[in-house]
C-alpha positions in Angstrom: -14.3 -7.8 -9.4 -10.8 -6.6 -8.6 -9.9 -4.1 -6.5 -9.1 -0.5 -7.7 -5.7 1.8 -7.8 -5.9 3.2 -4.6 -4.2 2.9 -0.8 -5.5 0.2 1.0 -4.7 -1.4 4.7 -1.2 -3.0 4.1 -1.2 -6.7 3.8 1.5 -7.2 5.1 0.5 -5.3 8.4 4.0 -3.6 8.3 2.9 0.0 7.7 -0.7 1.1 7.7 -1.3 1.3 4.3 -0.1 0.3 1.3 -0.8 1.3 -2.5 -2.4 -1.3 -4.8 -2.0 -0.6 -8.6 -5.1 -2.5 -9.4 -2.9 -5.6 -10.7 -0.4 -5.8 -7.8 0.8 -4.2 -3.9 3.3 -1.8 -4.7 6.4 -0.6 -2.6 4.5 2.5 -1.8 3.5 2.5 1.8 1.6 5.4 4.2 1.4 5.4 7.9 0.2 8.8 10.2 -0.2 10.5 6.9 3.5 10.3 5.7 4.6 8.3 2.7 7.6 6.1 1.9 8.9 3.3 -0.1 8.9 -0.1 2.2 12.4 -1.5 1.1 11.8 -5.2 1.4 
């Protein structure tokens, strides 16, 4: 079963979460409650 749309702990462990589409890890990133964009 794949995972749903929602904000999950970043896989990348650069931020503390990150926001999975349900098909892919988007550039949409959270961490103490504020958002941002991770520019890769």
């Amino acid at each position: 079963m794949a995972q749903p749309a929602a904000w999950h702990p970043d896989p990348m462990g650069r931020y503390e979460y990150r926001y999975w589409d349900g098909t892919q890890w988007t550039p949409d990133v959270s961490t103490g409650g504020q958002t941002g964009q991770d520019r890769i």
